[in-house]
GULUM-429048 format. One line per 8 residues: their letters; for each residue x negated, y, z negated of C-alpha. Coordinates in Angstrom, 3 decimals. Example, Ala and Ser with C-alpha at 12.3 -4.5 7.8 and 13.67 -1.06 7.14 Angstrom:
# residues 2
as	-12.300 -4.500 -7.800 | -13.670 -1.060 -7.140
***
This chain:
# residues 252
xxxxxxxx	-66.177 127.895 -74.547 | -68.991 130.602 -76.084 | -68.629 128.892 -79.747 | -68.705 125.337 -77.912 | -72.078 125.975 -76.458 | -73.624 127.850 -79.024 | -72.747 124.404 -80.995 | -74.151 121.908 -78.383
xxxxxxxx	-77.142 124.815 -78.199 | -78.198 124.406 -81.670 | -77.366 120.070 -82.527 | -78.671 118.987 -79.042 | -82.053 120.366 -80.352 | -82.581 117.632 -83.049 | -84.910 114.824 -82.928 | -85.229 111.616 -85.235
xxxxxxxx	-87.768 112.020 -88.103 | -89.755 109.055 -89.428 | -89.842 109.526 -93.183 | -87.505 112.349 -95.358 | -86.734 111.316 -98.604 | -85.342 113.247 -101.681 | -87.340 114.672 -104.113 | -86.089 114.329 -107.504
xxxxxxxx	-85.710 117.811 -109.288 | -87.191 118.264 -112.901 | -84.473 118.165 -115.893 | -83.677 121.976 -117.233 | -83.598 122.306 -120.769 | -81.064 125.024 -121.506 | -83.739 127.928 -123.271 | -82.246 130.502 -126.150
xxxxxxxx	-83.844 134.166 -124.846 | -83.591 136.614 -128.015 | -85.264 139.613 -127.268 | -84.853 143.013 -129.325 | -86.995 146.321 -129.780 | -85.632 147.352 -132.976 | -86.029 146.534 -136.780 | -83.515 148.079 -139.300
xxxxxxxx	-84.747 150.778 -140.942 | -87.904 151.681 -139.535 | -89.008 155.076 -138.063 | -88.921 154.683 -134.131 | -89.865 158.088 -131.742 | -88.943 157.098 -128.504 | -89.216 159.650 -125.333 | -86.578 161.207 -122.663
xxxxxxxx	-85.337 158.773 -120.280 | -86.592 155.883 -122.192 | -84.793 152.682 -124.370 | -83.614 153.441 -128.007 | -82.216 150.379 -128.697 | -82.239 147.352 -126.898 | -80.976 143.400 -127.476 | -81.491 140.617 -125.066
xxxxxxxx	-79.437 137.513 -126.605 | -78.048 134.492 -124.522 | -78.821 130.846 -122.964 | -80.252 130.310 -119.839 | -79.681 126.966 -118.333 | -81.455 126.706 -115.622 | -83.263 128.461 -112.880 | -82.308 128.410 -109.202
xxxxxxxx	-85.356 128.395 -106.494 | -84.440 130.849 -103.714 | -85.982 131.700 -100.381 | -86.002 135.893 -99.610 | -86.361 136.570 -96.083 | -86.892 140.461 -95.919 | -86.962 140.954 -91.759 | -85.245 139.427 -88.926
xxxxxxxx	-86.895 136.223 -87.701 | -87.071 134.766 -84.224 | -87.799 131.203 -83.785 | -87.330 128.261 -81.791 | -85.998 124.608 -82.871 | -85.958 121.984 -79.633 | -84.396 124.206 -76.718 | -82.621 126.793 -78.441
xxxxxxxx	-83.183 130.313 -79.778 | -82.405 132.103 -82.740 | -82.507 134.976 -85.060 | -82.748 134.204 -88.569 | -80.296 136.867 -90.620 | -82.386 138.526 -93.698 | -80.964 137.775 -97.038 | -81.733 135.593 -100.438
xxxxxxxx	-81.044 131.875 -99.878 | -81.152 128.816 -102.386 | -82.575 125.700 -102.281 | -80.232 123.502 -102.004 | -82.700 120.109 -102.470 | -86.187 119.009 -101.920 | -87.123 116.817 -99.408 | -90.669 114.847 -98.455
xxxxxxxx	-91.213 114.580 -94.920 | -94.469 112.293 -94.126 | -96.105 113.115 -97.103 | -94.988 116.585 -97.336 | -92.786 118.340 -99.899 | -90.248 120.725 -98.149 | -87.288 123.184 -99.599 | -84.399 122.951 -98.162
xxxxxxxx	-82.649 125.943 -97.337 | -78.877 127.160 -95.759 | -79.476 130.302 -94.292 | -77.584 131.923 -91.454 | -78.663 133.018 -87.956 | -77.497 134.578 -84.698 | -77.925 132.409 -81.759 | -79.527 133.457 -78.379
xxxxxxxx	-76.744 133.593 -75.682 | -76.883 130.803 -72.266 | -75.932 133.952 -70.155 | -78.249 136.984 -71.386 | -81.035 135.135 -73.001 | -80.724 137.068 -76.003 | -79.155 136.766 -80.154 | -75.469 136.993 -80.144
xxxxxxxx	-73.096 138.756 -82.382 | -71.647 135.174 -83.984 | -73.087 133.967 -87.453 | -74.089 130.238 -87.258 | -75.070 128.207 -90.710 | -78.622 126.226 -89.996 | -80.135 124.028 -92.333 | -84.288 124.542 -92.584
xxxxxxxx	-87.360 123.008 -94.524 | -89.447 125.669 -95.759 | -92.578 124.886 -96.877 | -95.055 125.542 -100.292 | -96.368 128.642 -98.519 | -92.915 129.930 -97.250 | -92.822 129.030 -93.786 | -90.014 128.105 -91.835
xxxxxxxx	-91.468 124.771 -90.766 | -88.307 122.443 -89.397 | -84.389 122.071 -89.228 | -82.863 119.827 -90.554 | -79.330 118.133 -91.150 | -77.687 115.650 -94.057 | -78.957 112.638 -91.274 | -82.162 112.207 -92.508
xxxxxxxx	-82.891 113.720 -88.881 | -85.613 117.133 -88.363 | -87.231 119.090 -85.740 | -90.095 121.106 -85.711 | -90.090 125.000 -85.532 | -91.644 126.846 -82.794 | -91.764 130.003 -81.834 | -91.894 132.018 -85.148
xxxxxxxx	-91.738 135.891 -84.091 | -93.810 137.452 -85.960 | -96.368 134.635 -85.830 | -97.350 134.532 -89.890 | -94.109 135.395 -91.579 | -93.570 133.378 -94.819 | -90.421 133.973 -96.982 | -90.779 134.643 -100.319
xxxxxxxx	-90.407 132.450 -103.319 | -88.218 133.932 -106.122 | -85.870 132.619 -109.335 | -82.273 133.201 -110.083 | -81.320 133.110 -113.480 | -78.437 130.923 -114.293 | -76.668 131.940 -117.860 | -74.362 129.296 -119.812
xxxxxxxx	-72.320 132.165 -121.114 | -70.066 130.250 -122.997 | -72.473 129.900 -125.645 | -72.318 133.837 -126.600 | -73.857 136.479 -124.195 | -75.271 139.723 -125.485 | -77.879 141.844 -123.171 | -77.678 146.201 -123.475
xxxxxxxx	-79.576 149.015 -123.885 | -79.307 152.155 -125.571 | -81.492 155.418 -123.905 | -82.252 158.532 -125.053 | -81.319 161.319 -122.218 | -82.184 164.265 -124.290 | -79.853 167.458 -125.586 | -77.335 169.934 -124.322
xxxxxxxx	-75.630 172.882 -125.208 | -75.851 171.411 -129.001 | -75.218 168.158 -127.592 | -76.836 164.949 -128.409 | -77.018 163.011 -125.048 | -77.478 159.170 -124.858 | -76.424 156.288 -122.456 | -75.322 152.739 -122.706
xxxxxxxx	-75.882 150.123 -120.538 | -74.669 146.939 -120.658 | -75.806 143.987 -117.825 | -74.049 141.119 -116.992 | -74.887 137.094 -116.748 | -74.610 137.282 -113.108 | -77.175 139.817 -113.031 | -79.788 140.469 -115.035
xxxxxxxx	-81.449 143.059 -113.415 | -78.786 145.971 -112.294 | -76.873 147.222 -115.072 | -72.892 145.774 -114.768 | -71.543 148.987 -116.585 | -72.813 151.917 -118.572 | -71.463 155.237 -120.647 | -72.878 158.225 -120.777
xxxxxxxx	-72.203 159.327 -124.761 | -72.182 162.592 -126.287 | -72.743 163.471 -130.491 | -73.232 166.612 -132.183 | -76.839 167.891 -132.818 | -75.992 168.886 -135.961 | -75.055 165.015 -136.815 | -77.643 163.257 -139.195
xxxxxxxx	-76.160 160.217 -138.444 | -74.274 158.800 -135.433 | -71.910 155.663 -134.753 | -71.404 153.490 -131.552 | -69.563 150.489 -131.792 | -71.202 148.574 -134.340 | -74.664 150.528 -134.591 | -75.533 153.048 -136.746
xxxxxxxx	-78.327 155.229 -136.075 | -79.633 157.921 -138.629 | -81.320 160.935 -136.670 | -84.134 162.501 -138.109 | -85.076 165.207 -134.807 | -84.386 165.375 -131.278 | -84.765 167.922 -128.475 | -85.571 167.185 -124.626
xxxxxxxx	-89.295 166.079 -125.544 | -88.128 162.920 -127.889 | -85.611 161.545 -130.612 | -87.065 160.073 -134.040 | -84.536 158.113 -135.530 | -83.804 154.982 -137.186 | -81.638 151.585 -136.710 | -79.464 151.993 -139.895
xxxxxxxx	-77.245 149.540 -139.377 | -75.910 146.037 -136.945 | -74.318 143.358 -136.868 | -75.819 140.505 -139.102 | -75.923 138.470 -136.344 | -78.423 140.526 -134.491 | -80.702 140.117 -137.273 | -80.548 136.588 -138.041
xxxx	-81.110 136.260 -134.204 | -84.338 134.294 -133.660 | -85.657 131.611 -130.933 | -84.454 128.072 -132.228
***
């Protein structure tokens, strides 16, 4: 009986809308990123805690829109209450609604409850139309049919535009970088970290790495760097050797 009502609570709000049609979404060209910091054999110094060695190489095929909501939202759509839950949301399609281009957006809310007036625990999908300057300005559904928001606690919120990356990995995915984290006990200390096509933003793994002091030159995987000094101030050192790929790696 709760989830019944909190249904007929949020689709008994909606009223008929005179004009939404689609809005046709550019075409994506798919867009070779190669990005490296490094030629072979020259003299780099670089300081503690910052990027030796770094190569960016992969396709990105498109870009998804998304919607950030950073606080929890109250609002009103016909007769019925809700708080919209923060989080990152896509667009899912464009709409123009008399004249107006909208985003719209699946995000998820708790509904206000018939007996104390105020959000619930349950987690309800609602479809809204967010506008160019990121206010939640209807709901919507796949009828053609909107209603207009009221309400909007705090009065001026606006989400927040952002991009999402999307990576056609398939096509060959490189992205890492190499730091310099100083020296230890005659130790040479360095990390790897390696990101992932999901995310391009929060390393997906790293190692921390270890060499001798005393080393001149140093291997990992298929780098080779040749170290000329290094204490916990800065390394000098240069790219000796990579794979040929990485150096025939341009934009097309």
């Amino acid at each position: 009986m709760r989830s019944r009502s909190l249904l007929v609570l949020l689709t008994a709000c909606l009223s008929a809308c005179s004009s939404v049609t689609p809005v046709t979404p550019a075409a994506v060209t798919p867009k070779h990123v190669v990005q490296k910091n490094f030629a072979v054999g020259e003299l780099k110094s670089v300081p503690v805690g910052e990027t030796m060695v770094s190569l960016k190489d992969y396709y990105q095929k498109a870009r998804q829109d998304t919607w950030s909501i950073g606080q929890p939202v109250s609002l009103r759509v016909g007769l019925s209450s809700m708080v919209v839950i923060p989080g990152d949301y896509a667009v899912a399609a464009r709409v123009k609604v008399d004249g107006t281009d909208y985003d719209v957006v699946d995000v998820k809310v708790h509904p206000y409850e018939l007996t104390t007036f105020g959000p619930s625990s349950a987690v309800v999908p609602m479809t809204f139309l967010i506008d160019p300057s990121g206010r939640i300005a209807k709901s919507g559904s796949g009828l053609g049919i909107t209603t207009d928001v009221s309400g909007l606690d705090p009065a001026d919120f606006r989400a927040t535009r952002a991009e999402k990356n999307a990576i056609d990995s398939s096509r060959g995915y490189t992205n890492f970088e190499l730091l310099y984290s100083g020296v230890a006990a005659g130790a040479l200390r360095l990390t790897y970290r390696e990101y992932s096509p999901n995310d391009l933003s929060r390393p997906a793994s790293f190692q921390d790495l270890t060499y001798n002091l005393a080393d001149k030159s140093i291997r990992f995987k298929n780098m080779q760097l040749d170290i000329e000094s290094a204490d916990n101030q800065a390394i000098r050192f240069r790219v000796k050797s990579v794979p040929q790929d990485w150096i025939g790696a341009v934009q097309p």
